[in-house]
N, CA and C atoms as a LAMMPS dump frame, in Angstrom:
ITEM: TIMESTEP
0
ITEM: NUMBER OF ATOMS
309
ITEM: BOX BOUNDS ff ff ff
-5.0000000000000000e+02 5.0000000000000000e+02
-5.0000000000000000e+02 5.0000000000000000e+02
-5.0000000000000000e+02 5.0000000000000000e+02
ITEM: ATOMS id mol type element x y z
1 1 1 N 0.843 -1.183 0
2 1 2 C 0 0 0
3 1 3 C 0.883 1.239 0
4 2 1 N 0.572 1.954 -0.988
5 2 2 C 1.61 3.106 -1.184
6 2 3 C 0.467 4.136 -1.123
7 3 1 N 1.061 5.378 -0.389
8 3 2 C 0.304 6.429 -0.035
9 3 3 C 1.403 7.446 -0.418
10 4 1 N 0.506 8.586 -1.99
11 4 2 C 1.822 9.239 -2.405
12 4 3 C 1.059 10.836 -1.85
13 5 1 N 1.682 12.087 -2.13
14 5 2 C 1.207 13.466 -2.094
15 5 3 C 1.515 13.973 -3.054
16 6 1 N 1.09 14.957 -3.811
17 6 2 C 1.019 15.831 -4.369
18 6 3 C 0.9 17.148 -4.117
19 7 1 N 2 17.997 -4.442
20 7 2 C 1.705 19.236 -4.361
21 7 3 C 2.362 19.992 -4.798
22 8 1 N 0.994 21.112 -5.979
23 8 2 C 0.946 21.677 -6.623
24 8 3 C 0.293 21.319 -7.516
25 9 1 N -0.058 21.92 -8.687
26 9 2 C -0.878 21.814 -9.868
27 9 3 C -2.382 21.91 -9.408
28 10 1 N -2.943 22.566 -10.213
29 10 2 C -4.569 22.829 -9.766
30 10 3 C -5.33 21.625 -9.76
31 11 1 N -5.285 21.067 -11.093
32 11 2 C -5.825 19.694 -11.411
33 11 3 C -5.227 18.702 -11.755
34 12 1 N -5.162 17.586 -11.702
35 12 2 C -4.286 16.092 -11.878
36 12 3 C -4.805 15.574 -13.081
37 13 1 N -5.935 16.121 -13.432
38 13 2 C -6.865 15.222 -14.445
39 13 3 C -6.77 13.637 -14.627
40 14 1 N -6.256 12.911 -15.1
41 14 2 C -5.997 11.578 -15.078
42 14 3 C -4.236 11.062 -14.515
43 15 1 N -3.807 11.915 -14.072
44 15 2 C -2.68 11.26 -13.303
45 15 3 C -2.996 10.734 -12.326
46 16 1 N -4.041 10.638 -11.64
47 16 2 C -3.959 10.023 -10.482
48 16 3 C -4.416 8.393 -10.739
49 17 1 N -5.44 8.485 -11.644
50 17 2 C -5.243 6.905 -12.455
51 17 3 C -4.679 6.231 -12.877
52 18 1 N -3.931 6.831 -12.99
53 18 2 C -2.494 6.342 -14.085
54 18 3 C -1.371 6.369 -12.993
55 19 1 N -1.438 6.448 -11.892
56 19 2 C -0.429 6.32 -10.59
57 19 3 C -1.002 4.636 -9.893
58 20 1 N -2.322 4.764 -10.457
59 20 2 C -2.847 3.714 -9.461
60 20 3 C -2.733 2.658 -9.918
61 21 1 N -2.135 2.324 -11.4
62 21 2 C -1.39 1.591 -12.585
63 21 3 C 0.033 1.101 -12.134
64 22 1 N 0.598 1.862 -11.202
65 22 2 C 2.055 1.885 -10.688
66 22 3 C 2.002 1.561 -9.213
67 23 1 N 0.909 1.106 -8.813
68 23 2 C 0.491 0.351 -7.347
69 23 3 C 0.563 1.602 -6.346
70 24 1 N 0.181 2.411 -6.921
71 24 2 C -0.261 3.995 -5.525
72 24 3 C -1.366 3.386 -5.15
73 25 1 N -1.903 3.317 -3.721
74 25 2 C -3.105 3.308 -3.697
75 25 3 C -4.241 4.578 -3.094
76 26 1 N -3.32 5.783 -2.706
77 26 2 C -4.037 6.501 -2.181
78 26 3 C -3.103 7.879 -2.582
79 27 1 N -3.892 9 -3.149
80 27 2 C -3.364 10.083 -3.884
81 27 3 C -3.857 11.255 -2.861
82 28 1 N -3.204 11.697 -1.954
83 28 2 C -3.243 13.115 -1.3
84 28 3 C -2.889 14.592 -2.127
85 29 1 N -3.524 15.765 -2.697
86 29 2 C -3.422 16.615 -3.497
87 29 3 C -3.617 17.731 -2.335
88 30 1 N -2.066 18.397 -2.53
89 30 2 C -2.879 19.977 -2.27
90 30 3 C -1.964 20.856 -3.141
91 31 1 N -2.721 21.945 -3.475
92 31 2 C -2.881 22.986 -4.155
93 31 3 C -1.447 23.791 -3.94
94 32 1 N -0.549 24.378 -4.651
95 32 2 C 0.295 24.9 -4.614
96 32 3 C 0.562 26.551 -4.89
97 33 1 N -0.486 26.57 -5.032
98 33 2 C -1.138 28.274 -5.289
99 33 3 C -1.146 29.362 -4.189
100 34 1 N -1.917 28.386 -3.221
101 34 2 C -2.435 29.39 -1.48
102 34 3 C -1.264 29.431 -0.931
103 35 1 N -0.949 30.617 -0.202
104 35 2 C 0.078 31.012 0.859
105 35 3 C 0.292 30.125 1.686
106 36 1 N -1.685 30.024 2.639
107 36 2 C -1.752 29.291 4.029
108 36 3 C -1.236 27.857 3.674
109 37 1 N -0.965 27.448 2.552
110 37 2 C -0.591 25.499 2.472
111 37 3 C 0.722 25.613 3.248
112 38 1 N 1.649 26.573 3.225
113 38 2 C 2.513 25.857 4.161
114 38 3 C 2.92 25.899 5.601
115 39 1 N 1.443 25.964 5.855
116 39 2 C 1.454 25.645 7.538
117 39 3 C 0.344 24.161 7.539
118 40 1 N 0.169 23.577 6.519
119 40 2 C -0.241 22.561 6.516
120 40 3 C 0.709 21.16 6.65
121 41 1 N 0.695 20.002 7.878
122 41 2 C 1.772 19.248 7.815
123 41 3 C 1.578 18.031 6.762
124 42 1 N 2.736 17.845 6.416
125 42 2 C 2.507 16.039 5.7
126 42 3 C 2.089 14.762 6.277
127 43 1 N 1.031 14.509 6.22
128 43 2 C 0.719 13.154 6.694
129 43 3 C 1.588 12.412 7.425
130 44 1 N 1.341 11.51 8.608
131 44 2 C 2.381 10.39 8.602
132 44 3 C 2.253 9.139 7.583
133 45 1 N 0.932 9.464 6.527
134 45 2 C 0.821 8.036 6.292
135 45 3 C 1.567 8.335 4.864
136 46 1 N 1.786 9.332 4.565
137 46 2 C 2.565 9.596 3.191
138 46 3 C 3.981 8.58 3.14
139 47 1 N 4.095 8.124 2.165
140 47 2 C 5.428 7.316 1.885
141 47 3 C 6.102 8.108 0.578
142 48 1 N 5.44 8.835 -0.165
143 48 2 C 6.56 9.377 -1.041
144 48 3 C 5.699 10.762 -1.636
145 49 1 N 6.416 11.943 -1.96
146 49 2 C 6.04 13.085 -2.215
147 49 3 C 6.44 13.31 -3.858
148 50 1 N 5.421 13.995 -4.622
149 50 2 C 5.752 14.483 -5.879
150 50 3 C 5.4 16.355 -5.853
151 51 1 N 6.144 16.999 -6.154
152 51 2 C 6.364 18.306 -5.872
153 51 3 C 6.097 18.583 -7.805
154 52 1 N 5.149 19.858 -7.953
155 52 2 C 4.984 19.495 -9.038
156 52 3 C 5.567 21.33 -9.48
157 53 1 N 6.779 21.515 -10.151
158 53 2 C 7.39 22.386 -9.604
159 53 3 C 6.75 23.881 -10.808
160 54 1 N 6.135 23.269 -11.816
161 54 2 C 5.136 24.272 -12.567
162 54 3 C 4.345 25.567 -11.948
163 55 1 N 3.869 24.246 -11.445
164 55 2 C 2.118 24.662 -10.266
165 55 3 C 2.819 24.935 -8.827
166 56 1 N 3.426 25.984 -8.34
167 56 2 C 3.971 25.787 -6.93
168 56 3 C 4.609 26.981 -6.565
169 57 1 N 3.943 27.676 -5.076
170 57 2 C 4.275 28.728 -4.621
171 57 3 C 5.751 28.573 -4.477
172 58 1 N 6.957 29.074 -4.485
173 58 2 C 8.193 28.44 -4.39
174 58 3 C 8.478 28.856 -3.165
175 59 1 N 7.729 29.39 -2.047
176 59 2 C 7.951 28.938 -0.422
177 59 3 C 7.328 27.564 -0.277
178 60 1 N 6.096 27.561 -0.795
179 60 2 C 5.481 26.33 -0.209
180 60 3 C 6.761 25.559 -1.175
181 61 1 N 7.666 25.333 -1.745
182 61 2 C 8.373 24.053 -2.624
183 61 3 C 9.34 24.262 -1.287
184 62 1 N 9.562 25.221 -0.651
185 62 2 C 11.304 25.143 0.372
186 62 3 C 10.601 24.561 1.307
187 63 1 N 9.391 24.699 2.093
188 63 2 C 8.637 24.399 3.21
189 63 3 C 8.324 22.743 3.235
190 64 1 N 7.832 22.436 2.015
191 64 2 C 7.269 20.8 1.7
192 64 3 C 9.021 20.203 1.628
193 65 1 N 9.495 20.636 1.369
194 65 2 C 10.919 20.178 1.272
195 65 3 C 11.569 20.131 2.433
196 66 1 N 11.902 21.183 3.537
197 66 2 C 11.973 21.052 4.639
198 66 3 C 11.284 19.562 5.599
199 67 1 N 10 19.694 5.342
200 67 2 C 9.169 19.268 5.807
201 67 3 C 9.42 17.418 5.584
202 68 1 N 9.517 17.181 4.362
203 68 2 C 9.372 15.963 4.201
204 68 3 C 11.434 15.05 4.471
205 69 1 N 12.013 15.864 4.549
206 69 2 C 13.197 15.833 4.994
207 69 3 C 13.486 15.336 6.309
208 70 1 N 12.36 16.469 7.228
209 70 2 C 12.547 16.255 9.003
210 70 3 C 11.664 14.833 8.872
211 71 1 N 10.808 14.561 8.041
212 71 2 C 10.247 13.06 8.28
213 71 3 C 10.214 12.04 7.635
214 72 1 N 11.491 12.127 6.871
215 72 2 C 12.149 11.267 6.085
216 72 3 C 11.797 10.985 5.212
217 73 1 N 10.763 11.792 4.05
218 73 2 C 9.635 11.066 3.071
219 73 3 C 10.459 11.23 1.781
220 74 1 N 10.781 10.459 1.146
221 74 2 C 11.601 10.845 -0.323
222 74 3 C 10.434 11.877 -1.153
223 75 1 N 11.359 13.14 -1.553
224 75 2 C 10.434 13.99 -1.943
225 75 3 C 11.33 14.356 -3.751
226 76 1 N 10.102 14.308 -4.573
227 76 2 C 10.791 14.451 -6.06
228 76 3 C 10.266 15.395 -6.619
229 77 1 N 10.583 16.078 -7.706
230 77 2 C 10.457 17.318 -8.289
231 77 3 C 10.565 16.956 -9.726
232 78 1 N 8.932 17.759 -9.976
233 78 2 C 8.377 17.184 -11.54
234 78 3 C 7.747 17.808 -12.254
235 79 1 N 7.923 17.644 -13.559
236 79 2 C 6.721 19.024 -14.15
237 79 3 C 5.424 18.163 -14.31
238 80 1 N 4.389 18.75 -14.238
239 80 2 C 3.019 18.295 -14.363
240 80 3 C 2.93 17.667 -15.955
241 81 1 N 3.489 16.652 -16.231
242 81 2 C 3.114 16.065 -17.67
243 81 3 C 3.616 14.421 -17.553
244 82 1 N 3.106 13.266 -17.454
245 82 2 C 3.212 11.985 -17.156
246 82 3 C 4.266 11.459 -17.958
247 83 1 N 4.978 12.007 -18.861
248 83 2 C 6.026 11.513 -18.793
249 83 3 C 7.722 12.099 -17.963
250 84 1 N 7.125 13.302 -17.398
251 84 2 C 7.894 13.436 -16.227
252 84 3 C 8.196 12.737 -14.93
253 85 1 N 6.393 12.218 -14.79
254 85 2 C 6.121 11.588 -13.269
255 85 3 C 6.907 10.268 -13.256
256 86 1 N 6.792 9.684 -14.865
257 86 2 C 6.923 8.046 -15.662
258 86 3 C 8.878 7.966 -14.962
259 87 1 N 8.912 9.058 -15.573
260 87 2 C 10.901 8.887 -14.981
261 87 3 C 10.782 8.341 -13.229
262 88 1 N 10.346 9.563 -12.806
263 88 2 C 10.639 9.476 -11.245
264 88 3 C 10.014 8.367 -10.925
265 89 1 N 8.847 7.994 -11.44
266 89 2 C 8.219 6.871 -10.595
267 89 3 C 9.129 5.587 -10.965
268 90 1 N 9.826 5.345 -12.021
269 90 2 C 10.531 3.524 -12.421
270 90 3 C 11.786 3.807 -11.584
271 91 1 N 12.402 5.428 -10.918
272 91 2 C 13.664 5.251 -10.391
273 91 3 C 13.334 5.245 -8.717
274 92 1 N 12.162 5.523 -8.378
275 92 2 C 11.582 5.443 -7.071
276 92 3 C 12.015 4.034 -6.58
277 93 1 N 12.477 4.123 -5.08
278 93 2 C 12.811 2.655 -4.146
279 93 3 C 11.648 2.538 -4.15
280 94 1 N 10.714 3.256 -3.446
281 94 2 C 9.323 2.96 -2.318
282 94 3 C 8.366 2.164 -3.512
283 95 1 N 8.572 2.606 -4.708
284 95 2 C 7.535 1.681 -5.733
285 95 3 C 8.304 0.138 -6.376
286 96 1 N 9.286 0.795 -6.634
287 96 2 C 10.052 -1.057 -7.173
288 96 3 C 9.932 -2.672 -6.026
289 97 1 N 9.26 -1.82 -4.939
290 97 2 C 9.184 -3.183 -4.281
291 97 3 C 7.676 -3.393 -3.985
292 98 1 N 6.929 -2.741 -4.984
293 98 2 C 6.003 -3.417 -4.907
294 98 3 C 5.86 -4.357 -6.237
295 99 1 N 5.303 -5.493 -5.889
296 99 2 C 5.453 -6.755 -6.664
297 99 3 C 4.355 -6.219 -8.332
298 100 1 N 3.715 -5.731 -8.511
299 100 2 C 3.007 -5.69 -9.52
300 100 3 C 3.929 -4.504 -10.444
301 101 1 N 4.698 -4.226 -10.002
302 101 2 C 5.395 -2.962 -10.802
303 101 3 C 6.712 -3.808 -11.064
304 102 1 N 6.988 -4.037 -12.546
305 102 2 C 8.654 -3.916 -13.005
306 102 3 C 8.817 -5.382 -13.257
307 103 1 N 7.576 -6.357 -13.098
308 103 2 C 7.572 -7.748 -13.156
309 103 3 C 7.629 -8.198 -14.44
């Protein structure tokens, strides 16, 4: 069970389906636009962060970065277009061990 975040980009439109293809099972989105997001914390249940660096206040990118650092979450930096995500996700640890991916 992989629990990823997102943040930034307004809309995901079908990336988040197409994550769930790559054994994500649960897609957390927030908005990279609003000021107040970075007094918002990261989940504990998050296992890996996608920073979507298009769509993104660039405090909230130093803050989520900070952030996922002090709690160890591997955090990656991507432009909003699936064959950006496609790189990071086949070089990701936290996904190659799940058994339905890379078989």
């Amino acid at each position: 069970m992989i629990n990823l975040m997102i943040v930034g980009a307004d809309h995901l439109g079908n990336i988040t389906e197409k994550l769930m293809n790559y054994g994500v099972t649960n897609v957390i989105h927030i908005d990279g636009r609003k000021v107040n997001m970075t007094k918002r914390n990261i989940p504990s249940c998050v296992d890996i962060i996608l920073v979507m660096t298009d769509y993104i206040n660039h405090n909230l990118a130093k803050v989520i970065k900070q952030k996922a650092k002090n709690q160890e979450v591997p955090t990656y930096f991507v432009k909003r277009s699936w064959c950006s995500i496609v790189q990071v996700i086949q070089q990701c640890e936290v996904l190659k061990t799940q058994k339905k991916i890379f078989n």
